[in-house]
N, C-alpha and C positions, 0 to 999 in steps of 0.2 A: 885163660888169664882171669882173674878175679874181679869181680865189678870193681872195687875198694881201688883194682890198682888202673882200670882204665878211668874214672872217674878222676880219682887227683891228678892222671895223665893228661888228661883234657883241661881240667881246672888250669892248670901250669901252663900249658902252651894257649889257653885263653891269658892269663897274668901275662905270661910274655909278650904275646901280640898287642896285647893292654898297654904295658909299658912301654914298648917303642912308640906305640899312636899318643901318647900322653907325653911322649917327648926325653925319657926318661933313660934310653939307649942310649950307646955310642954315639947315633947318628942325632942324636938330639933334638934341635930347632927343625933340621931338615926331615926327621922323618915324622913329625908332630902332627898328627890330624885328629882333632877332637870329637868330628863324628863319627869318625870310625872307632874311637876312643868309647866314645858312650856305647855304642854297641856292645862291645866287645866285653865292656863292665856290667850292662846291664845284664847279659850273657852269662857269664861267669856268676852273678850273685843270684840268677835264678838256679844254677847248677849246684851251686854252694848250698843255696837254702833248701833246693830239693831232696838234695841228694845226704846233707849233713845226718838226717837220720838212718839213714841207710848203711854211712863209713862209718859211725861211731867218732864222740866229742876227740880222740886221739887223732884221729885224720882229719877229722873237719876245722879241729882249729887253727891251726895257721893255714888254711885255705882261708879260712874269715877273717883271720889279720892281713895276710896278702890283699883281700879285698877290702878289707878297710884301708891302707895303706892306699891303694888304687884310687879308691874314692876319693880321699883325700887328696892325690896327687893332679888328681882331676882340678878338683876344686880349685887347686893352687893355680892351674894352667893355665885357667879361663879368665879372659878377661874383663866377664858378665858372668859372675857366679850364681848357678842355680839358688832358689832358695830353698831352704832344708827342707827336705824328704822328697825333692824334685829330681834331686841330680839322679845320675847313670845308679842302676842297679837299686833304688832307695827303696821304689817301690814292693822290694824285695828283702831289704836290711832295714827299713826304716832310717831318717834320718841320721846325717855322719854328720858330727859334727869336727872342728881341728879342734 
């Protein structure tokens, strides 16, 4: 199997795991946990930023918009929003702003 394809493989099932802890799944409010959230974001934008030279700008970017989107969706969730360049994964994308 080719880096390029297990890499946005992992990328994906990090976004997914993302989005149901961000509340964002079927199961919603119920399955919303935002530390595991941040993990899981910060995770994914170090794999994103590591590996984006690696898959080439074609496969890396919408792995970067999925995880800006994440970011963002974080931001929204929180009831005490990080401040910029704090939240999940920033230290790795720099500041997200909405």
């Amino acid at each position: 199997m080719p880096a390029v394809e297990v890499i946005t493989t992992v990328a994906v099932h990090l976004m997914s795991a993302a989005a149901v802890k961000c509340g964002l799944a079927e199961g919603g409010e119920a399955d919303k946990d935002l530390d595991e959230a941040r993990k899981l974001i910060t995770a994914l934008a170090g794999l994103v930023t590591a590996g984006a030279p690696e898959i080439s700008n074609f496969h890396a970017a919408p792995l970067r918009d999925g995880l800006r989107s994440l970011q963002l969706a974080f931001r929204e969730a929180s009831v005490v929003p990080d401040e910029p360049g704090t939240g999940p994964g920033e230290k790795f994308t720099g500041p997200v702003y909405g």
